[in-house]
N, C-alpha and C positions, 0 to 999 in steps of 0.2 A: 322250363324247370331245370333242364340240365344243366344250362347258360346260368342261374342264378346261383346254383349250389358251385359250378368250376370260378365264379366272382367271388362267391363265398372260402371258397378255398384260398384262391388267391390272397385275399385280403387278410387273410389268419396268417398262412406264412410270411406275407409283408410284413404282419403285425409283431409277428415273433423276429422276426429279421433283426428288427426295428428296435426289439424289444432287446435282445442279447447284445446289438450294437453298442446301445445307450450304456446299459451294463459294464461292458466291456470297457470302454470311455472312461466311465464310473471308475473303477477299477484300474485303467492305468493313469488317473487323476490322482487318484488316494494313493499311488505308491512314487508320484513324482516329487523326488529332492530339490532344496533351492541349490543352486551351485554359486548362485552370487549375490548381490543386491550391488541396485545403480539409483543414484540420487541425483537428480536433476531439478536444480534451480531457474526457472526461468529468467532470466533476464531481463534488468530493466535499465537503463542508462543510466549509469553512476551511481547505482545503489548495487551493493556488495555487501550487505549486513548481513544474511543466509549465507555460511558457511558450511561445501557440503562435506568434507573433512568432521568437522563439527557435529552436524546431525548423528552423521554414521556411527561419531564415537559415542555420544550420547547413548544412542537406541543399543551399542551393542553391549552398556551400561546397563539399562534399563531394562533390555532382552537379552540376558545371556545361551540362549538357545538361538539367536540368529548367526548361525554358523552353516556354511556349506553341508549338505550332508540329511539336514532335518526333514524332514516331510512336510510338503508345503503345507498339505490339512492340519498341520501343526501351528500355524502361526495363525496369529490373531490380527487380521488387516485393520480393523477395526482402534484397536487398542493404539498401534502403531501410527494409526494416522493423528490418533487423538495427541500422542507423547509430541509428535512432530507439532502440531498446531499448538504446543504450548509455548514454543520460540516466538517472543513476541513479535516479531518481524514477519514472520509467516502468517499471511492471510489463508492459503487454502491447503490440503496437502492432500493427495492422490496415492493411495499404494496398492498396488496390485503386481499378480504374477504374470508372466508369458507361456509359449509353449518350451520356452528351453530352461526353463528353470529359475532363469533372472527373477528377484523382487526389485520392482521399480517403486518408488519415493520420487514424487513430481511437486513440486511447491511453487506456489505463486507469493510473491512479496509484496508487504506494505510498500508504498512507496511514500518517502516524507515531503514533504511542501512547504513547512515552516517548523522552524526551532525557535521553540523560547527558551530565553537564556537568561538564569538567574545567577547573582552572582555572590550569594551566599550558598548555594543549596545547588543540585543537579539540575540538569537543562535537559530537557524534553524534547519530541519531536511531535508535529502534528499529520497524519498521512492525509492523502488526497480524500480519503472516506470520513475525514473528521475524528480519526482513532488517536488518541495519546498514547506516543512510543518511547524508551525509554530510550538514552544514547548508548554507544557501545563506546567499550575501551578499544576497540581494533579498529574501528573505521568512522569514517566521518565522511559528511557531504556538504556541499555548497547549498542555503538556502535560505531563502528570506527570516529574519531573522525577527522575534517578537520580544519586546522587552516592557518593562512598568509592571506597577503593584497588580493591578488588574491582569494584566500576561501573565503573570506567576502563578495567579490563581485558579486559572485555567488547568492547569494541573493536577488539581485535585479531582477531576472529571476523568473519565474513561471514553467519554465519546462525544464532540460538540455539534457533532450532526443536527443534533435538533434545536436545543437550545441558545447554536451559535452562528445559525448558516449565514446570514450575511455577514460575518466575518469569516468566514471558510468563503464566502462568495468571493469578498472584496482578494483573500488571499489567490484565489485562485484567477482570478481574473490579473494579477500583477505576473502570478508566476504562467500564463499563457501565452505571453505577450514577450515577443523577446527585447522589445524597446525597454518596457517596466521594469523586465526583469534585470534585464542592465543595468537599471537608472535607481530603482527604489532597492535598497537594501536593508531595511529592516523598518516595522511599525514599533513605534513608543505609545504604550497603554496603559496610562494612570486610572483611569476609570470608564466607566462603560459609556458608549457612545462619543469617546474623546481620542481622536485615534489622530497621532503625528506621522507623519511618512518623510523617513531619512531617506537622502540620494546620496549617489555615488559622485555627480560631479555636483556644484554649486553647495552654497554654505547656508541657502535658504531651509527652515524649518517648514514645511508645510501643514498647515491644520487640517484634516481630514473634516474632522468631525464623526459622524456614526458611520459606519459601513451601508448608507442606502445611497441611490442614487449615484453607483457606481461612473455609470458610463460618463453622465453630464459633469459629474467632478471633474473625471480627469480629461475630457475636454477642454474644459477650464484651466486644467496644467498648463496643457497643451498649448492654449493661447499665451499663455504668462512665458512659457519657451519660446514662442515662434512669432510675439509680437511685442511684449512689454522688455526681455530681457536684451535684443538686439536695442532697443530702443533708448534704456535707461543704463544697461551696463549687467553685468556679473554679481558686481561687488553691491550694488544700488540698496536691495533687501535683503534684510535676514530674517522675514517669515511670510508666508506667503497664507493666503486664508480662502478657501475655497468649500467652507463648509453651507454657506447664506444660497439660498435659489437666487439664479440670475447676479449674482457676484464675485467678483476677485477684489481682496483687500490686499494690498501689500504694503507691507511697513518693514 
């Protein structure tokens, strides 16, 4: 009996321990100041469209209480990650505080894979997740390049993920490849299912065709490289056809 009620004791002033701890916690949480904020852009190779200069000044636009000094239970993390994720280039963003005061801003970036390029009107970016980005006037990058009436239309879309995956396939598959990616420099798209792929060396046109049947296409290239052009010459065609199951046409 004595053993149950000196357990019972015990466990009340644990409870209360436990209890003024949390409190106390509580308490010097709600009186801690931001002293900084840090923004960090992660990194992706050759893409710099996330400027963190930029953000900060934005937010400190848009938040004029983000100043040294304020009470962290004062800011709205919330809010702040939403302003941040309105940067089109910004796929995710992260904000939160530490123990020393710091507000940390963590963002993750689109990354683009193909620009269509119109040449009446702006040019566009397409990211790896099928998103339509828009260009910046500071920076720019190397990438497969999409051109024709049907490319431009593409445009009007916010996202081709679904609507357009075997052409987000075919794109992606040229730009994984460091061969392709060296060789093929931009698709020509007049209309759907008629896809030309320009190269960087030779003066051949290549007809695609639709985006299915990726891999056996450009096998196909591949033979018309390493067996018909050693054979007939450089200069021999100026298009190459590799749309037909089980054929290469060249003329």
């Amino acid at each position: 009996m004595k053993s149950n009620m000196k357990k019972s004791i015990s466990f009340t002033i644990i409870l209360i321990v436990l209890v003024v701890f949390i409190g106390f916690v509580e308490k010097k949480n709600s009186e801690k100041t931001m002293t900084n904020i840090q923004v960090k852009v992660n990194a992706i190779a050759d893409v710099y469209f996330v400027d963190e200069k930029e953000i900060l000044e934005k937010l400190k636009t848009e938040f004029p209480i983000l100043n040294a000094g304020i009470l962290m239970d004062e800011l709205n993390f919330s809010r702040i990650e939403n302003k941040v994720e309105d940067h089109p280039f910004v796929k995710n963003a992260e904000v939160f505080g530490d123990l020393k005061g710091n507000v940390w801003i963590e963002i993750d970036q689109y990354k683009p894979m193909a620009r269509i390029v119109r040449p009446m009107a702006a040019d566009g970016y397409i990211s790896t997740e099928g998103i339509i980005l828009p260009t910046s006037p500071n920076y720019t990058t190397r990438v497969l390049t999409l051109e024709g009436a049907y490319a431009e239309r593409l445009l009007e879309l916010e996202d081709l993920s679904e609507e357009h995956s075997d052409l987000l396939n075919l794109i992606k598959y040229i730009e994984k490849d460091d061969f392709w990616k060296a060789q093929i420099t931009g698709l020509e798209i007049n209309r759907k299912g008629n896809i030309k792929l320009n190269q960087q060396v030779g003066k051949q046109v290549i007809e695609f065709g639709d985006a299915k049947d990726i891999e056996e296409k450009f096998k196909k290239i591949s033979l018309f490289y390493d067996e018909i052009l050693p054979a007939k010459g450089w200069n021999t065609y100026s298009r190459v056809n590799v749309k037909y199951k089980d054929q290469i046409i060249c003329e």
